[in-house]
C-alpha positions as CSV (number, residue, x, y, z in Angstrom):
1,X,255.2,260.7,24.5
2,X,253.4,258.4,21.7
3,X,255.2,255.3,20.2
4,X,253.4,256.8,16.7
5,X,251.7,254.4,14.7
6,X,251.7,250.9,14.2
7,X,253.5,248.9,11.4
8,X,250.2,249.0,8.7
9,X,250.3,246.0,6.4
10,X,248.5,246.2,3.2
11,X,246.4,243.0,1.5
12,X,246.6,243.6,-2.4
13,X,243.9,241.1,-3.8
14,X,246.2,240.1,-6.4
15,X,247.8,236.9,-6.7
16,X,251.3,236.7,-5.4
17,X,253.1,236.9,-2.2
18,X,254.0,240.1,-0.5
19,X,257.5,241.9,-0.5
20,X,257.1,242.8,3.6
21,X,256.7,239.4,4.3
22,X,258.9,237.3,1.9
23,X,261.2,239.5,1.7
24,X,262.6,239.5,5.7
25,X,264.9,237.2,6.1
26,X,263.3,236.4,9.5
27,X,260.0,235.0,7.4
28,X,259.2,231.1,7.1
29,X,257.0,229.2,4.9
30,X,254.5,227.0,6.1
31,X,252.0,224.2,4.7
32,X,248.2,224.2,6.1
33,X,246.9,221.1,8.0
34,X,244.3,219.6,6.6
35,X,241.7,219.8,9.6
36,X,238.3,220.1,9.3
37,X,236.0,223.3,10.0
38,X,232.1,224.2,10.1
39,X,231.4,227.1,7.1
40,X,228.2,228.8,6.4
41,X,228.1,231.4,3.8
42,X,227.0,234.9,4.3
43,X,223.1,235.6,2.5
44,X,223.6,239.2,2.8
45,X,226.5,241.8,3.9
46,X,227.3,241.2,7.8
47,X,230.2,241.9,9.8
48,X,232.5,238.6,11.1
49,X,234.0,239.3,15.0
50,X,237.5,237.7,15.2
51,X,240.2,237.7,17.3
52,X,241.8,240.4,15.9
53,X,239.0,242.6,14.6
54,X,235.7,243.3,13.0
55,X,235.6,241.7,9.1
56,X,233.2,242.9,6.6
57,X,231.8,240.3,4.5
58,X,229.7,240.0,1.6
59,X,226.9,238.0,0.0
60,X,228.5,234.5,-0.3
61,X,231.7,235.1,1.5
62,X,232.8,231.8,3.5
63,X,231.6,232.5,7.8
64,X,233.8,229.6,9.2
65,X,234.8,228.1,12.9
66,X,237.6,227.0,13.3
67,X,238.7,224.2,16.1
68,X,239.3,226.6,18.8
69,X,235.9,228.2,18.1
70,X,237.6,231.2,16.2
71,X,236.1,233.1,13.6
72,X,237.1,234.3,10.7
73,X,235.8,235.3,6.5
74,X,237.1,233.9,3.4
75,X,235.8,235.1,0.3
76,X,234.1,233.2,-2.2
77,X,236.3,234.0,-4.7
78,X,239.3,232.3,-3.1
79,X,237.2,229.6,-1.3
80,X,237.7,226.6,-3.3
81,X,241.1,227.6,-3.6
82,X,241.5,226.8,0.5
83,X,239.1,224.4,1.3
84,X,237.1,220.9,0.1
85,X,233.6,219.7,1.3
86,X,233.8,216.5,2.9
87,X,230.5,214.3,2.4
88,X,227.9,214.6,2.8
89,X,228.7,218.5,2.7
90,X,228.0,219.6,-1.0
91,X,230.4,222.3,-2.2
92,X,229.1,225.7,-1.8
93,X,226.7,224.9,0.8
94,X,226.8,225.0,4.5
95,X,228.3,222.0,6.7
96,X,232.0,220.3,7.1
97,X,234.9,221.4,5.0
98,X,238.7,220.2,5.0
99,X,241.2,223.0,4.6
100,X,243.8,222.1,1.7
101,X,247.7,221.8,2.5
102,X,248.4,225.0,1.4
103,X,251.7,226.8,1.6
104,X,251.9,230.1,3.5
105,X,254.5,232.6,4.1
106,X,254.9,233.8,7.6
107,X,256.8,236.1,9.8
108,X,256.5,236.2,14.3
109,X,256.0,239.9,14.8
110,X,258.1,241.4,17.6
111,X,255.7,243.7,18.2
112,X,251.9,245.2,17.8
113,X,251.0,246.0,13.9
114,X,247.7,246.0,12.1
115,X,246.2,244.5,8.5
116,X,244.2,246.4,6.2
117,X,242.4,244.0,4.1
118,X,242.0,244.4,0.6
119,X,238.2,245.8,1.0
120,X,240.3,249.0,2.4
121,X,237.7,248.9,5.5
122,X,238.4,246.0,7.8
123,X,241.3,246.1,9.9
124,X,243.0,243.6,12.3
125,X,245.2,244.3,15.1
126,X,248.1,241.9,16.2
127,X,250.3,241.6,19.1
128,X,253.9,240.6,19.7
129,X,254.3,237.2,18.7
130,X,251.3,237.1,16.3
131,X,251.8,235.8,13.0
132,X,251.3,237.5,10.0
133,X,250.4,235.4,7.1
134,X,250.5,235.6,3.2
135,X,248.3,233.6,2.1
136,X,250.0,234.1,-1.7
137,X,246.6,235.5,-2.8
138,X,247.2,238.8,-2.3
139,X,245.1,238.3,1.2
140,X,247.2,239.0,4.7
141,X,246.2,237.8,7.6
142,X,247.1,237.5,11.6
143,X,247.5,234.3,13.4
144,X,247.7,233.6,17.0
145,X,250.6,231.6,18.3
146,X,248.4,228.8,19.6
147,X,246.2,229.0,16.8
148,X,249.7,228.6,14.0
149,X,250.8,226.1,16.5
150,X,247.7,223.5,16.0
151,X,247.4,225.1,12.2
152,X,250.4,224.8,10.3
153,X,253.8,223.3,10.0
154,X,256.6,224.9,8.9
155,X,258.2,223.2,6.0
């Protein structure tokens, strides 16, 4: 017998938080430590591997690592938004940037569910206990417990 198909969650890329998430009563909101991650930017269209999936990127999209060596795209679009060179890094080149205290929504998932990111091509895959994060840019995303734990701190 199949289980059917997993919880799909839809990234809007449009500013704002999502209903699925803010509006369960089980979510939390969260503010971004400000740590420090390497970023180069993509010179052509290439594919990211992260934890939870295969990411399509485009010219100029953000490639970082993060402290536990994971991967993941940012687009350059939303960039500055997240994240701040820190010297002698100049902005929009490759080298050391600080993430910004940002506030996120999030909610523990009790079980599996996937992301379909606003390009309507990548998808991640979660497990129990992942997070899934709004971002409140209309970008979702999936977060590993250790990986919230050392990231964010719920407010």
């Amino acid at each position: 017998m199949s289980a059917g198909p997993l919880p799909l969650f839809h990234s809007r890329a449009q500013p704002g938080s999502s209903s699925p998430v803010s509006s369960d009563p089980r979510h939390i909101v969260a503010r971004k430590l400000v740590r420090e991650i390497d970023v180069y930017f993509a010179d052509g269209p290439c594919v990211v591997r992260t934890h939870e999936g295969v990411v399509h990127a485009r010219p100029g999209d953000a490639i970082i690592t993060g402290i536990a060596g994971e991967h993941w795209r940012v687009s350059r679009e939303r960039f500055a938004e997240k994240y701040r060179p820190v010297p002698p890094t100049v902005a929009g080149h490759a080298g050391r940037y600080a993430s910004l205290p940002n506030r996120i929504t999030g909610l523990r998932m009790s079980g599996p569910f996937e992301v379909l990111l606003a390009d309507d091509v990548s998808r991640l895959s979660g497990r129990a206990g992942d997070w899934l994060v709004d971002y409140g840019d209309g970008s979702l995303g999936i977060v590993s417990p250790a990986i919230f734990a050392t990231t964010y701190e719920i407010v």
